[in-house]
PLY file of the C-alpha trace (Angstrom):
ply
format ascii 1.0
element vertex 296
property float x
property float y
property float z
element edge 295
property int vertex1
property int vertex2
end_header
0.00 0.00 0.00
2.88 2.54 0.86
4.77 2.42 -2.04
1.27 2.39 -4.45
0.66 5.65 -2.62
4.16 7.45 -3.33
4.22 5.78 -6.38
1.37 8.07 -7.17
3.80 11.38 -6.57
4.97 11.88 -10.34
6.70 15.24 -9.30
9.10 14.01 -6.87
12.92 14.00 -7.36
13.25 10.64 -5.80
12.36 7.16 -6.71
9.32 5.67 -5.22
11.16 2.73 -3.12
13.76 6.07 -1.75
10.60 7.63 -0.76
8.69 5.24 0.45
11.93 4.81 2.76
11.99 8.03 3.62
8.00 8.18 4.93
9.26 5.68 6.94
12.12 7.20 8.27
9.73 10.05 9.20
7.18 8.39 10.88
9.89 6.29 13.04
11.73 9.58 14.03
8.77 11.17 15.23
8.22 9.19 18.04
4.56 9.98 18.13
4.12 13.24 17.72
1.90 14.12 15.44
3.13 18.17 14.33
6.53 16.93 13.89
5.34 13.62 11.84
2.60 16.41 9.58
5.88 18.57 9.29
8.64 16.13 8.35
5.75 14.39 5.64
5.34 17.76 4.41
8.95 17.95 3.57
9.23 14.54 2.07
6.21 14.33 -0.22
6.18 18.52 -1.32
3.42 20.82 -1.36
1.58 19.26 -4.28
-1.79 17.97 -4.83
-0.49 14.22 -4.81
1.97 15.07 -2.21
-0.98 16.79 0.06
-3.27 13.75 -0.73
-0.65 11.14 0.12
0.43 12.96 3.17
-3.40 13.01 4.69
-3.71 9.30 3.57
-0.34 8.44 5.23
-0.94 9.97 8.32
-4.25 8.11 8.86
-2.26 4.72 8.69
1.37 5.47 10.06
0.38 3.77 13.25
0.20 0.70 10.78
3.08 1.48 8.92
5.37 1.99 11.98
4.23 -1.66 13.09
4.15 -3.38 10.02
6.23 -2.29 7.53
10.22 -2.15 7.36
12.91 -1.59 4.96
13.46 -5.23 3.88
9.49 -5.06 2.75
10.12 -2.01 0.96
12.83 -3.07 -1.06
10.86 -6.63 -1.84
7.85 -4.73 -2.82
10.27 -2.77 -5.18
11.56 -5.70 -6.93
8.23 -7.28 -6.91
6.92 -4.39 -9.51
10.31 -4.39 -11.13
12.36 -1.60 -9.83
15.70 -3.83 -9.62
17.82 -1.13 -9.83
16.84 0.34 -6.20
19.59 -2.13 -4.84
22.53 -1.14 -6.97
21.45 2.71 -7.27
21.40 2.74 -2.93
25.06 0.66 -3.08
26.22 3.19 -5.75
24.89 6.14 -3.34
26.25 4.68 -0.30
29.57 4.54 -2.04
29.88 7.47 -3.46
28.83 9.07 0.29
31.25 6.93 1.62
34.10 8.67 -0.80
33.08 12.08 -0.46
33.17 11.48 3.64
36.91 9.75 3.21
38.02 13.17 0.68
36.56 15.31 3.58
38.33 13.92 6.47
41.66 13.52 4.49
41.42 17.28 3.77
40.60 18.18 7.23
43.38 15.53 8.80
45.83 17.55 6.17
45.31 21.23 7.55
44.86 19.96 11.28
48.69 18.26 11.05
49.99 21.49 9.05
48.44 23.28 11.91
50.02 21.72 14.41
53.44 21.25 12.73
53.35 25.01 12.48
52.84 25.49 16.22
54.71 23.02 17.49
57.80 25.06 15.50
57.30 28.54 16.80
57.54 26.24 20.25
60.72 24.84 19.01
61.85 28.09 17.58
61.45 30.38 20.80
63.12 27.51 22.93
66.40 27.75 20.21
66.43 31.55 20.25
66.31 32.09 23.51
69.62 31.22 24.56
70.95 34.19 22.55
70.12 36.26 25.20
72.38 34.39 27.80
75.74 34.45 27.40
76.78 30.94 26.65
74.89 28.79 24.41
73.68 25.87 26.35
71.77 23.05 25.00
68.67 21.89 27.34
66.51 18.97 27.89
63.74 21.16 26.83
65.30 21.85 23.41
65.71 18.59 22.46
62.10 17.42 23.38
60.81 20.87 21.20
62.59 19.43 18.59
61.71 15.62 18.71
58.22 16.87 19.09
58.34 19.20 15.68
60.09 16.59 13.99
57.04 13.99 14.44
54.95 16.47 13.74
56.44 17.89 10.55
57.11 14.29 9.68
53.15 13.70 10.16
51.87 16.56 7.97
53.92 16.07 5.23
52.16 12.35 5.23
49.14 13.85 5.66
49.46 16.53 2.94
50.81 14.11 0.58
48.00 11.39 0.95
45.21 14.19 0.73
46.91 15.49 -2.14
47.26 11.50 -3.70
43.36 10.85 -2.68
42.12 14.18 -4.86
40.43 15.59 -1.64
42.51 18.72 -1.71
41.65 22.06 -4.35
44.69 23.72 -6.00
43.63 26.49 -3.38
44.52 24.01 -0.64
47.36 22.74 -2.36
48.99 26.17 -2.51
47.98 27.17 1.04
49.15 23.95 2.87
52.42 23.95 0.83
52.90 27.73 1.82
51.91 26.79 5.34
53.75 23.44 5.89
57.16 24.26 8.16
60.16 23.78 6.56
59.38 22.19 3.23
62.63 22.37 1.99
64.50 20.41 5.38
64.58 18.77 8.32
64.54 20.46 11.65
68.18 19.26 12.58
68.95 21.75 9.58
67.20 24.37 10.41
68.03 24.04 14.21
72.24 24.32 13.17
71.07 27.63 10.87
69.74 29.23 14.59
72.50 27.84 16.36
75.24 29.36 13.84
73.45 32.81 14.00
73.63 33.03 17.39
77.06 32.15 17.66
77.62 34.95 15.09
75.55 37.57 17.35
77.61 36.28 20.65
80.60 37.50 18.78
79.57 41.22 18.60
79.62 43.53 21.03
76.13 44.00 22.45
74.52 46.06 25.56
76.10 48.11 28.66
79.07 45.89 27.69
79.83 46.95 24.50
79.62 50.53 24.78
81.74 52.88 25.21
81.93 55.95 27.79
80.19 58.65 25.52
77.48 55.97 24.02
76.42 55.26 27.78
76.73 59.43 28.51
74.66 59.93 25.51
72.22 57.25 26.80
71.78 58.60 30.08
70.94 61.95 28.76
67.86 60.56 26.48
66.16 58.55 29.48
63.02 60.44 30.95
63.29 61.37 34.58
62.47 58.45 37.27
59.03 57.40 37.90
57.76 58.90 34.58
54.70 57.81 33.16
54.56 59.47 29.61
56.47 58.29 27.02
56.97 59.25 23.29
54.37 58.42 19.97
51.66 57.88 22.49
48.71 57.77 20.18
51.01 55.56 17.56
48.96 53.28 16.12
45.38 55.00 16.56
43.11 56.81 14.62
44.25 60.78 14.57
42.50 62.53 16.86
42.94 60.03 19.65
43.51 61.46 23.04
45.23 60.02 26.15
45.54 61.02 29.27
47.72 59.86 32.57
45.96 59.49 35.60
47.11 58.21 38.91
46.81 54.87 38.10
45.61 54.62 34.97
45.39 56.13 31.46
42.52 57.35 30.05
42.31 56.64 26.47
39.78 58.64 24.20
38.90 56.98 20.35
37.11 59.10 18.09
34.25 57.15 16.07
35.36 57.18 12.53
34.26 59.72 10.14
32.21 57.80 7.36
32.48 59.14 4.06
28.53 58.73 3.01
29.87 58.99 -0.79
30.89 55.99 -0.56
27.45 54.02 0.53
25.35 52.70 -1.68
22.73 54.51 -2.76
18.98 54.59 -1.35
16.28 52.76 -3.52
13.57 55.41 -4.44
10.16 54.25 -3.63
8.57 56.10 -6.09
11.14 54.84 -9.10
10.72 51.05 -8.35
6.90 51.11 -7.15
5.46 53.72 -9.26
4.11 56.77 -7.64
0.09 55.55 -7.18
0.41 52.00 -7.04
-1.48 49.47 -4.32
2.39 48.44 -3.53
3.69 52.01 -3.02
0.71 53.27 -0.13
2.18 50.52 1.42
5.07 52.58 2.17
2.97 55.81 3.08
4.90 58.66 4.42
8.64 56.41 3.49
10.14 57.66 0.52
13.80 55.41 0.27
14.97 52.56 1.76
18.12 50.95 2.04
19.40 48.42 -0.23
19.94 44.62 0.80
0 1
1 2
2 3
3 4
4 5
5 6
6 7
7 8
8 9
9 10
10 11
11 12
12 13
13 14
14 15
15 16
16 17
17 18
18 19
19 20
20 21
21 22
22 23
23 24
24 25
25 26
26 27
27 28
28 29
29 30
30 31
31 32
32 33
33 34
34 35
35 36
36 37
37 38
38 39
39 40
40 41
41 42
42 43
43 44
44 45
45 46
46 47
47 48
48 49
49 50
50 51
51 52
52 53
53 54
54 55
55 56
56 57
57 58
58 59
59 60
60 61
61 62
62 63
63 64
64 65
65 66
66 67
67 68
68 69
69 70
70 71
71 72
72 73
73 74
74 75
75 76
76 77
77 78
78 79
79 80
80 81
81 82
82 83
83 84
84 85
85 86
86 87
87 88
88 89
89 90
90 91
91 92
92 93
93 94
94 95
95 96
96 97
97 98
98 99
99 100
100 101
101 102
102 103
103 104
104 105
105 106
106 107
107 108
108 109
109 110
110 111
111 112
112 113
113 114
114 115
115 116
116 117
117 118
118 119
119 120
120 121
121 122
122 123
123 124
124 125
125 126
126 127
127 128
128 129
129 130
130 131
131 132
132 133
133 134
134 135
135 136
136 137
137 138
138 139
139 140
140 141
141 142
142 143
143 144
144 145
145 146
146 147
147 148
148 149
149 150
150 151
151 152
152 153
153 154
154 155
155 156
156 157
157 158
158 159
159 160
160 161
161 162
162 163
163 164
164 165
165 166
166 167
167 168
168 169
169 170
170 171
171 172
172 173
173 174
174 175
175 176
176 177
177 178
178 179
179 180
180 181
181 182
182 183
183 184
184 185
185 186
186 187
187 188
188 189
189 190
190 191
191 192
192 193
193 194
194 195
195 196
196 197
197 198
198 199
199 200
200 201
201 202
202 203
203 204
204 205
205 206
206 207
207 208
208 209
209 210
210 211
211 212
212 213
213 214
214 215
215 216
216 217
217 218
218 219
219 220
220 221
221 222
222 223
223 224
224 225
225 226
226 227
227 228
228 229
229 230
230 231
231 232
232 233
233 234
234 235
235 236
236 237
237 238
238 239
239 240
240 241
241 242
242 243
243 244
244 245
245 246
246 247
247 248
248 249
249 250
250 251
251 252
252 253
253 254
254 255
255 256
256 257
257 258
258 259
259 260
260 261
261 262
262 263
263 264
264 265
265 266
266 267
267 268
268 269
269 270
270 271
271 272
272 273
273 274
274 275
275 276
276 277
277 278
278 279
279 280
280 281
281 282
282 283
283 284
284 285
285 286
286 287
287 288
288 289
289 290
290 291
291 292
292 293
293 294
294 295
């Protein structure tokens, strides 16, 4: 009976055994409920004078059809009036779903290992470059676990990247982002860890701070620094909109932002009323006492 009834829907996209499964679907997930069964019928079977009629006839019997009928007896009723392709055309969608979620999760594996890879370097970066700042290079636990860390991880993303890429579930757009994004493409991390360690035995070698300077460069210092306890400093406002005003309080700043000044040549223009509606048309008193309104 329930698939001579959406067999009788002409105008839908689907083919009667798919929607005949998916009336049952409905009236299974709406455990009961009548609005939600009317609703989700309404969106299966369409607003159409066959949909309409099947939906009224369905929902007199979907009691019955929630105890009696299942998907086996849908598909044998299918073959039984000679729809034999319901079985392959369901394996062939099920496949193809099953691709398109494999291509989605290799693309998102991709840019979550090339996200991490990139993280865990500017971790293994600011553990390497720290030691410039000391005076003797010194090579720590913690450097060496940075760098076994961004190794793996570099090592992973590349795989990653490369089996997305293999699979087809990466755009050239993603291609040329993950490439651009992918640490050290062009070496390992041993190489670029000797690079940082040979620059900063370059910068130990040259003459840097209070010790490096001369009597007159420390003079000259001294006679730029603001007096002690000093709260203002130069280029306040750098960096915000002109007209910006700050203020030193005792304990605090107060900072004042002008709103920006809009330039209303720039905005699009208002539609006329009276242009698009006509002057004296039913649509235009609609609008009584409005002459413009803004575009979408």
């Amino acid at each position: 009976w329930l698939h001579d009834v959406c067999s009788q829907i002409t105008n839908s996209p689907l083919p009667t055994q798919s929607l005949a499964s998916a009336v049952l679907s409905a009236i299974t997930g709406s455990g009961g409920d009548e609005t939600k069964l009317q609703s989700s019928l309404f969106d299966t079977l369409g607003e159409s004078e066959e949909g309409m009629s099947a939906l009224f006839e369905i929902m007199q019997k979907s009691s019955d059809i929630l105890s009696y009928v299942t998907e086996n007896d849908l598909r044998n009723v299918a073959e039984m009036h000679g729809d034999v392709t319901v079985a392959s055309n369901d394996a062939s969608n099920n496949a193809n779903a099953l691709h398109e979620e494999n291509l989605t999760r290799l693309r998102a594996q991709a840019y979550e290992a090339v996200g991490l890879a990139t993280t865990l370097r500017t971790d293994f970066e600011s553990t390497t470059t720290s030691s410039r700042r000391a005076t003797h290079s010194v090579s720590r636990a913690s450097d060496k676990a940075a760098e076994k860390a961004y190794k793996k991880a570099l090592k992973q993303a590349s795989s990653a990247f490369n089996e997305a890429k293999k699979a087809g579930a990466l755009t050239e757009s993603d291609v040329i982002y993950l490439q651009s994004n992918l640490p050290n493409n062009k070496g390992d991390a041993a190489n670029e860890a000797m690079v940082l360690r040979n620059e900063e035995a370059f910068n130990m070698q040259m003459a840097r701070g209070l010790a490096g300077m001369n009597t007159q460069q420390i003079n000259d210092m001294k006679n730029h620094l603001l007096p002690s306890g000093t709260k203002e400093y130069t280029d306040m406002n750098k960096g915000l909109p002109k007209g910006t005003e700050r203020e030193v309080k005792e304990g605090y700043e107060k900072v004042v932002i002008p709103a920006p000044i809009l330039d209303k040549t720039k905005l699009p223009a208002r539609i006329n009323l009276d242009e698009v509606m006509g002057s004296d048309s039913d649509e235009r008193h609609a609008f009584a006492g409005t002459t413009s309104l803004n575009p979408m």
